[in-house]
C-alpha positions as CSV (number, residue, x, y, z in Angstrom):
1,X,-26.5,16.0,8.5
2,X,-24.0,15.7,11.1
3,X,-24.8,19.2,13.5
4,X,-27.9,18.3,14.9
5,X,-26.5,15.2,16.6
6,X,-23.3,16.8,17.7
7,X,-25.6,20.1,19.0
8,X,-27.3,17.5,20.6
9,X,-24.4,14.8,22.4
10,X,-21.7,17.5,22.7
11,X,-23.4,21.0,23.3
12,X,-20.5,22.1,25.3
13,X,-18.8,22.5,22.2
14,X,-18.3,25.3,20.1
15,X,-19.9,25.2,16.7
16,X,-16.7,26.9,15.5
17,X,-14.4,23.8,16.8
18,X,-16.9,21.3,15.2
19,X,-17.1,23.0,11.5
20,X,-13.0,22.5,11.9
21,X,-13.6,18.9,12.8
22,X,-16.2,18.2,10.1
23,X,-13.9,19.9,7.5
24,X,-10.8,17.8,8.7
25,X,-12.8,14.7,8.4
26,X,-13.7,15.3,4.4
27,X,-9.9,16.7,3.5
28,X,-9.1,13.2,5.4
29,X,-11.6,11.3,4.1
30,X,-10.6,12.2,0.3
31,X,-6.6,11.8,1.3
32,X,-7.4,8.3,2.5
33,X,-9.6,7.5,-0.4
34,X,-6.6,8.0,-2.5
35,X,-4.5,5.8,-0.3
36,X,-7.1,2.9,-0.3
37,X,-6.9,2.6,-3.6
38,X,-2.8,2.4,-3.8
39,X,-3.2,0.0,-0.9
40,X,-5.3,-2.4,-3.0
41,X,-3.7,-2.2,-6.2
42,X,0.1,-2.3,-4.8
43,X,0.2,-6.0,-3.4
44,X,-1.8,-7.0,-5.9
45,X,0.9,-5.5,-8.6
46,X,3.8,-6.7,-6.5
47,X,2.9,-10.6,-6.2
48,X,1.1,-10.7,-9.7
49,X,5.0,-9.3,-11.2
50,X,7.1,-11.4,-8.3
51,X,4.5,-14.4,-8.1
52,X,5.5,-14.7,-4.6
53,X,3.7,-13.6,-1.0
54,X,7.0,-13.4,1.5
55,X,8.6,-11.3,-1.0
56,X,5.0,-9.3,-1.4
57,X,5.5,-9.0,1.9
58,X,9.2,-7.7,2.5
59,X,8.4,-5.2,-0.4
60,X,5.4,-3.8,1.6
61,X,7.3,-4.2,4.8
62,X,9.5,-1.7,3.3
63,X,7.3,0.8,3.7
64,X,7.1,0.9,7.4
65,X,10.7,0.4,7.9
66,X,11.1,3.9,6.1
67,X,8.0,4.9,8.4
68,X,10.0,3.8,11.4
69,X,13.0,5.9,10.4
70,X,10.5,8.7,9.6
71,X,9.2,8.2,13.0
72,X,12.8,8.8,14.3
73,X,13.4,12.3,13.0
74,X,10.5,13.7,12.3
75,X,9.8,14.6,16.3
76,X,12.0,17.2,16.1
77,X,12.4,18.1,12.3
78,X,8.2,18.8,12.7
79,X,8.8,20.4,16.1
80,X,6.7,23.6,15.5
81,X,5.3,22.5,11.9
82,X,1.3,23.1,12.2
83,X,-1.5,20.9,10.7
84,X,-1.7,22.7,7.1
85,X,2.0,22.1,6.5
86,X,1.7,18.4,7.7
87,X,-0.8,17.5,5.6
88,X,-0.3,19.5,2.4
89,X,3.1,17.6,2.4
90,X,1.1,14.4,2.7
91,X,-0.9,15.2,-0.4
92,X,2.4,15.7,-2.6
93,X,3.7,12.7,-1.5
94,X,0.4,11.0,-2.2
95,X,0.5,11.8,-5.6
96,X,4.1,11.1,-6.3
97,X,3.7,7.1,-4.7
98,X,0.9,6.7,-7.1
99,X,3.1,8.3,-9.9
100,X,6.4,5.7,-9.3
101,X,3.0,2.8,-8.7
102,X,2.7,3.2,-12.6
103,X,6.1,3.3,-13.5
104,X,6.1,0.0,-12.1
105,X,3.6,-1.1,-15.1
106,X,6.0,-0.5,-17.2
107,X,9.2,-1.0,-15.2
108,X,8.3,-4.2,-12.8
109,X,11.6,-3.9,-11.6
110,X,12.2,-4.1,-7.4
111,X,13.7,-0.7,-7.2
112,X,10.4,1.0,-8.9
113,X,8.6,-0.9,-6.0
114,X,10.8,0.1,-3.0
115,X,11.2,3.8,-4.1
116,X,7.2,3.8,-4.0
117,X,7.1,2.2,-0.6
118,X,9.8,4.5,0.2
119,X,7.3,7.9,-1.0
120,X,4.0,5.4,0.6
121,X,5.7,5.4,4.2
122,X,6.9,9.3,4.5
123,X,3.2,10.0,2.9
124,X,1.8,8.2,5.2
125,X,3.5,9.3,8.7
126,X,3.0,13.2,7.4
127,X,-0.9,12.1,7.6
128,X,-0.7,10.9,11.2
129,X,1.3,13.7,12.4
130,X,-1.1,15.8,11.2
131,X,-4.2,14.2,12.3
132,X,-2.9,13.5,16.2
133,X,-1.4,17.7,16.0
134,X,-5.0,18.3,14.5
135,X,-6.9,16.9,17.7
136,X,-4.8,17.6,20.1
137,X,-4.8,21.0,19.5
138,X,-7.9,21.6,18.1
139,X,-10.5,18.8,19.6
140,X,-11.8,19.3,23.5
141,X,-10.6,16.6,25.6
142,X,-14.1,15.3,26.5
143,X,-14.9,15.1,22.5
144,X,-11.9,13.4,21.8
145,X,-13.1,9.8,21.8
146,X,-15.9,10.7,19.6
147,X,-13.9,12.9,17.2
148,X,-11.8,10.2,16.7
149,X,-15.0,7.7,16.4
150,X,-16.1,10.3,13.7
151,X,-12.6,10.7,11.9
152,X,-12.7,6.5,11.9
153,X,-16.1,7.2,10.1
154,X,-14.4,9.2,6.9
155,X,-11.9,7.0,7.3
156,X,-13.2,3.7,7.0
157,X,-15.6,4.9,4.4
158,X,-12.7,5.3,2.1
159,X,-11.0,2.4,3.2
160,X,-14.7,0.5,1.9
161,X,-14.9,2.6,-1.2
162,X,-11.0,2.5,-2.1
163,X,-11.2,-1.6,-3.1
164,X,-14.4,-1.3,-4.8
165,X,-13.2,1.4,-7.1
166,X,-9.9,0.0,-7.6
167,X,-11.0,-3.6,-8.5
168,X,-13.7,-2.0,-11.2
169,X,-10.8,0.7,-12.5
170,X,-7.5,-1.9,-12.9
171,X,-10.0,-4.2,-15.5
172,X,-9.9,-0.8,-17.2
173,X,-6.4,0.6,-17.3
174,X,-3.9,2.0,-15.0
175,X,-4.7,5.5,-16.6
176,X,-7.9,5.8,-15.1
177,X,-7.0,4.9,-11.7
178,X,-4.8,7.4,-11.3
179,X,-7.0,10.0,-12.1
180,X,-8.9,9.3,-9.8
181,X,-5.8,8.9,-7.4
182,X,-5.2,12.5,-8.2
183,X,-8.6,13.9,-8.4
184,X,-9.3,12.6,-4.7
185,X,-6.0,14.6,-3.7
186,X,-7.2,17.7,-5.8
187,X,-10.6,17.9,-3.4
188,X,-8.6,17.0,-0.1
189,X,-6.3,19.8,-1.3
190,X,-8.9,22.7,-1.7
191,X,-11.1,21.5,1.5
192,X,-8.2,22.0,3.5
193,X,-7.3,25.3,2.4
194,X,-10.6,26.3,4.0
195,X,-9.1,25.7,7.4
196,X,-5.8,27.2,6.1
197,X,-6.1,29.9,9.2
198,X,-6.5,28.5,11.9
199,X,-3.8,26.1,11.2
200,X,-1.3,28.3,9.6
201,X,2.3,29.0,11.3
202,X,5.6,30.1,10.7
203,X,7.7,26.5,10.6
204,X,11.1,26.1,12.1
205,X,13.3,22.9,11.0
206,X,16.7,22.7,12.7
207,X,18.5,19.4,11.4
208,X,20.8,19.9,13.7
209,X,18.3,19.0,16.9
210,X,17.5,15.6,14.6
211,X,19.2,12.5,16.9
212,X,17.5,9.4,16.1
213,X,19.5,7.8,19.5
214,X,17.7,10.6,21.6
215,X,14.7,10.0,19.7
216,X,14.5,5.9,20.4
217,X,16.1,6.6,24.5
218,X,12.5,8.9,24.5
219,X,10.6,6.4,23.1
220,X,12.5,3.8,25.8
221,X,11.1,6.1,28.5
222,X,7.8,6.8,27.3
223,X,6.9,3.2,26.6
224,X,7.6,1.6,30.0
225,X,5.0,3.7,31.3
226,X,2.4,3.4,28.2
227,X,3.3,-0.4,27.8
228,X,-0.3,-1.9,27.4
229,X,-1.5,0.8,25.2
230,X,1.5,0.3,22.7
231,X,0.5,-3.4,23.0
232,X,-2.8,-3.1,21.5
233,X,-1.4,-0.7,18.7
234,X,0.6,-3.9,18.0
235,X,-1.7,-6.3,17.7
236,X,-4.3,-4.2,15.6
237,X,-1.7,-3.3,13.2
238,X,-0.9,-7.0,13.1
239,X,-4.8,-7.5,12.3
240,X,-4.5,-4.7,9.8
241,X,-1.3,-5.2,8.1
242,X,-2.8,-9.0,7.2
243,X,-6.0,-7.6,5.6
244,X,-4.5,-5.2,3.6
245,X,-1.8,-7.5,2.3
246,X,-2.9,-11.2,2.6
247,X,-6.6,-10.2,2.5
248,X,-6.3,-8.1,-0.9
249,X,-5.0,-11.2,-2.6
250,X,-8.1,-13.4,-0.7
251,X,-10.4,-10.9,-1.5
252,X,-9.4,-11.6,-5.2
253,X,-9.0,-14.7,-5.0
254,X,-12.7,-15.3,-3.5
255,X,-14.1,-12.6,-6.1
256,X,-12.9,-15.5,-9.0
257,X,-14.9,-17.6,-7.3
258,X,-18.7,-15.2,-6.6
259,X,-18.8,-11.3,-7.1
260,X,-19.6,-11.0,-3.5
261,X,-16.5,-12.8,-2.5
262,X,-14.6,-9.5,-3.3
263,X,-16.4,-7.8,-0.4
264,X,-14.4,-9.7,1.6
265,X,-11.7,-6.7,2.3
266,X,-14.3,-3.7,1.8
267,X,-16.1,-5.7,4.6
268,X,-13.3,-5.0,7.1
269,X,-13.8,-1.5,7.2
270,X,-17.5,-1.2,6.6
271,X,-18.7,-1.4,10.2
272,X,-16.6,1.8,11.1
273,X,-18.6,3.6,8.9
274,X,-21.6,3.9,10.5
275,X,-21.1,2.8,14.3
276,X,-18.3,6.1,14.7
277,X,-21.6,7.9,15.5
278,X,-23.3,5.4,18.1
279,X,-20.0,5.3,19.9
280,X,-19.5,9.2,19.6
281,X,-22.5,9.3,21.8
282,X,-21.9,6.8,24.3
283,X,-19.4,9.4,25.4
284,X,-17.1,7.5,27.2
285,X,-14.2,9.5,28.6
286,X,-13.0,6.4,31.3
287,X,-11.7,2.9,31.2
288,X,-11.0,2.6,27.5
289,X,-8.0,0.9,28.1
290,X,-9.8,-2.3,29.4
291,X,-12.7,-1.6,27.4
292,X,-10.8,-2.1,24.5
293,X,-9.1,-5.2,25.6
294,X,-12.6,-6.8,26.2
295,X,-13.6,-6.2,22.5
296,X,-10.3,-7.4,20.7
297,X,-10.5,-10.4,22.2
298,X,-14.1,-10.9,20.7
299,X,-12.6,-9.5,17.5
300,X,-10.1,-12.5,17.7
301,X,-12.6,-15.2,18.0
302,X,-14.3,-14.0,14.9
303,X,-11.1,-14.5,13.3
304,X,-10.5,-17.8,14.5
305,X,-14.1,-18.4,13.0
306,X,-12.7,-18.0,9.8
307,X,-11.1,-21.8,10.1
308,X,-14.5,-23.1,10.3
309,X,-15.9,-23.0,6.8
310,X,-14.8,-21.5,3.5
311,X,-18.1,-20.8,1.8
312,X,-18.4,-17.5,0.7
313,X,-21.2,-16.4,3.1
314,X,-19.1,-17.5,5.8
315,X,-16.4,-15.5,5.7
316,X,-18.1,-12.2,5.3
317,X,-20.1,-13.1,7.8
318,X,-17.4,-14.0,10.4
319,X,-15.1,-10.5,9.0
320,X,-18.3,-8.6,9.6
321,X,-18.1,-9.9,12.9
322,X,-14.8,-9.1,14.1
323,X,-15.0,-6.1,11.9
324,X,-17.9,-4.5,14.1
325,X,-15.7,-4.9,17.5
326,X,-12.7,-3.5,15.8
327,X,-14.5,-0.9,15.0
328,X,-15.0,-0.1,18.2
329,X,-11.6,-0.9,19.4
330,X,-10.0,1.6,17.5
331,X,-11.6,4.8,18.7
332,X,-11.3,3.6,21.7
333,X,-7.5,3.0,21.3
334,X,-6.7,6.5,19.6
335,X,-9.0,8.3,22.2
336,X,-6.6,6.9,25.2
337,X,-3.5,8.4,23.3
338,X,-4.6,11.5,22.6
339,X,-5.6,12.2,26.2
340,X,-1.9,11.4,26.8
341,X,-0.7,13.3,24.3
342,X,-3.4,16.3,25.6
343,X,-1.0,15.9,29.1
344,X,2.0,16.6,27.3
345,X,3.7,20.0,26.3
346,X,6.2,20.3,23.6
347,X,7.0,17.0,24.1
348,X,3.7,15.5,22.4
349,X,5.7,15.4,19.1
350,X,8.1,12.1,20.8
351,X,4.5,10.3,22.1
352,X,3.0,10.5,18.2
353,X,6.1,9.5,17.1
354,X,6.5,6.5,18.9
355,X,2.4,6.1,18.3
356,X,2.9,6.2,14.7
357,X,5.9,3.8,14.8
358,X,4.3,0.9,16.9
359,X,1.8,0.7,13.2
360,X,5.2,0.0,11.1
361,X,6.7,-2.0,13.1
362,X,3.6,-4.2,13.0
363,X,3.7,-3.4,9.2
364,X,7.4,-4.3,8.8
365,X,7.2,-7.7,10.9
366,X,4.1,-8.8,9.9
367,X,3.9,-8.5,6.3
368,X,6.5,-11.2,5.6
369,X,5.3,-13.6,8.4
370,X,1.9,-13.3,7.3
371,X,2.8,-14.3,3.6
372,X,4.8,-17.2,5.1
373,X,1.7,-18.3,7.0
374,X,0.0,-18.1,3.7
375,X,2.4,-19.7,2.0
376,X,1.7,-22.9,4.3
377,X,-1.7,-22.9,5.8
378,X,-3.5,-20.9,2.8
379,X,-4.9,-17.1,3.0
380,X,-7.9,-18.0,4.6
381,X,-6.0,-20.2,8.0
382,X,-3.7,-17.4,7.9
383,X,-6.7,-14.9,9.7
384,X,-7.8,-17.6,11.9
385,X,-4.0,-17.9,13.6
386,X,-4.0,-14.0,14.4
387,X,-7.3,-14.3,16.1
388,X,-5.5,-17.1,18.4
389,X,-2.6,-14.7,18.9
390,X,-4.8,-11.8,19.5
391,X,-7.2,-13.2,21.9
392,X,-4.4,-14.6,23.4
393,X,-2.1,-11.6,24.4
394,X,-5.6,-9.6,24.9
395,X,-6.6,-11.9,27.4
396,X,-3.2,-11.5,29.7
397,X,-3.5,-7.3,28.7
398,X,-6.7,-7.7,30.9
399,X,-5.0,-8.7,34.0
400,X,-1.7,-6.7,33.6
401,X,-2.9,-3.4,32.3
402,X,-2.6,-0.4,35.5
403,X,-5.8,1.8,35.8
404,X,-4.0,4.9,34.8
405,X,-0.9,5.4,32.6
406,X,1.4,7.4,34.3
407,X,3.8,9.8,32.4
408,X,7.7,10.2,33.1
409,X,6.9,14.1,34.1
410,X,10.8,15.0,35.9
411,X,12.5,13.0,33.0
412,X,10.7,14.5,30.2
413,X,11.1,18.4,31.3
414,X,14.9,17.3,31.2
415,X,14.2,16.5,26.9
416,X,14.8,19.8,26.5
């Protein structure tokens, strides 16, 4: 399905590296499949036992701040760890959040909830380590933007399908949805183990390199240089952290209402689906940085268009909207990292960390604010007041971002 168009846009490519690619993209797309559907059934399980959003909100914020902490150490405990380690880790952890998610049915105490969010965030920084190691060392730099367009396609597919199947399995028992939690992370397991060679390596740990100080002074030094690029990561996680945490309880509450009223979060990731290919194609390789800025703040209107009218039609029209630019944003966003990661040696493992932690420390602000919004305003105002703040800071990126990020080259041989 997919080789005749890659053959076709990226010929200078080796049939070998895309088979690797395509491959990656289903063990991914089955990993994240499993993690849509925690994502929708854990806030809804959290404020339906709690019967409150800010405190939905710390609990999920958890996650990140254990993320964040993650993001700290695991530079240098991951130092030479390859792909299959990274993401066979991933899997168990996976599967043990969704094992402590139904002890909560039958234990709704706050502990059962923060150990899970606890498992949810390692889980989930294991996955992006692996998936930024994957194309940075696998992926050609003048495929990277597409791959990642392509990746976002898996991706966003299971982000679409994860709701869906987790609203239809909850109305039938716990039980069920966690076998299918666990089959998804059966597949993912045995596709990847097709790749198992070219990703296999001999791991070194040494605990005794792990200094979280170190680690944020690095991120200090990388970030004054990357500034603009760490700002978008904020504001999209800001934009994602609020679907997937005041959206999953509007998305319910809107499917009380009409059926199609619970496509309301499946809708946010739909457009990514299919438009990964379209932008694989356009091959752009320069200016994503501004590019990107240009399309958030269109993305941010659509928001505010929420505020306009609450019919049903409405609002899957306007997150359809702001869903297709963000579709576009985020390839564009992951494509300008990895080439800076691409420019880096053995220090590439300090630049995904501090990648990876800009997400939870949208995820561990936001969360709570958002619920607070919510709690004043309603769900629905709640989206329109992020588009303000994105278009807002998007607008100013425009005429502040450099034309090139530069990298700290004489400091960072001194890391080691």
């Amino acid at each position: 399905m997919f080789a005749p168009f890659f053959r076709r846009h990226f010929a200078f490519t080796k049939d070998v590296v895309w088979s690797k690619v395509i491959l990656y993209c289903f063990t991914i797309f089955f990993i994240r499949l499993a993690d849509a559907i925690i994502s929708f059934w854990a806030p809804n399980q959290i404020q339906s036992v709690l019967a409150s959003p800010v405190v939905m909100g710390l609990i999920i914020s958890f996650q990140s701040v254990v993320g964040f902490a993650a993001d700290l150490v695991f530079p240098k405990m991951l130092r030479t760890t390859k792909t299959r380690r990274l993401i066979f880790l991933s899997i168990i952890l996976s599967a043990l959040t969704s094992f402590f998610l139904v002890a909560s049915v039958f234990k709704p105490f706050v502990l059962i909830f923060l150990v899970t969010m606890a498992l949810w965030g390692i889980y989930y920084e294991l996955a992006v380590f692996g998936s930024y190691q994957f194309m940075g060392s696998v992926v050609p730099p003048q495929m990277r933007s597409g791959a990642w367009a392509i990746a976002g396609m898996f991706i966003n597919l299971a982000y679409f399908l994860g709701p869906l199947i987790a609203a239809y399995l909850l109305i039938r028992g716990y039980f069920n949805l966690e076998l299918v939690i666990l089959l998804c992370l059966i597949i993912a397991f045995i596709i990847f183990t097709l790749t198992k060679s070219s990703h296999d390596a001999p791991t070194q740990i040494d605990l005794k390199e792990v200094n979280p100080w170190v680690e944020l002074k690095h991120w200090l030094t990388l970030s004054k240089h990357i500034w603009p690029a760490i700002i978008l990561s904020l504001l999209l996680g800001i934009i994602d952290s609020t679907f997937w945490t005041t959206g999953a309880v509007w998305s319910e509450k809107l499917a009380s209402v009409n059926l199609l009223g619970g496509l309301f979060l499946p809708l946010y990731q739909f457009p990514s689906i299919f438009l990964g290919v379209f932008i694989a194609s356009w091959g752009i390789y320069k200016g994503k940085k501004i590019l990107s800025e240009k399309i958030l703040i269109l993305a941010g209107l659509f928001l505010i268009g929420l505020a306009l009218s609450g019919t049903i039609a409405w609002q899957l029209t306007m997150v359809l909207l702001s869903s297709i630019a963000l579709a576009v944003c985020y390839p564009l966003v992951d494509g300008v990292y990895t080439d800076i990661v691409a420019r880096m040696g053995k220090e590439r493992k300090e630049m995904i960390g501090l990648i990876s932690s800009i997400t939870n420390v949208a995820y561990v602000i936001w969360p709570p604010v958002a619920g607070y919004i919510a709690l004043i305003v309603g769900e629905r105002l709640t989206f329109s007041i992020v588009g303000g703040l994105v278009v807002v800071v998007a607008i100013i990126l425009i005429f502040l971002t450099p034309k090139k990020l530069r990298l700290p080259q004489k400091e960072m041989e001194k890391w080691d």
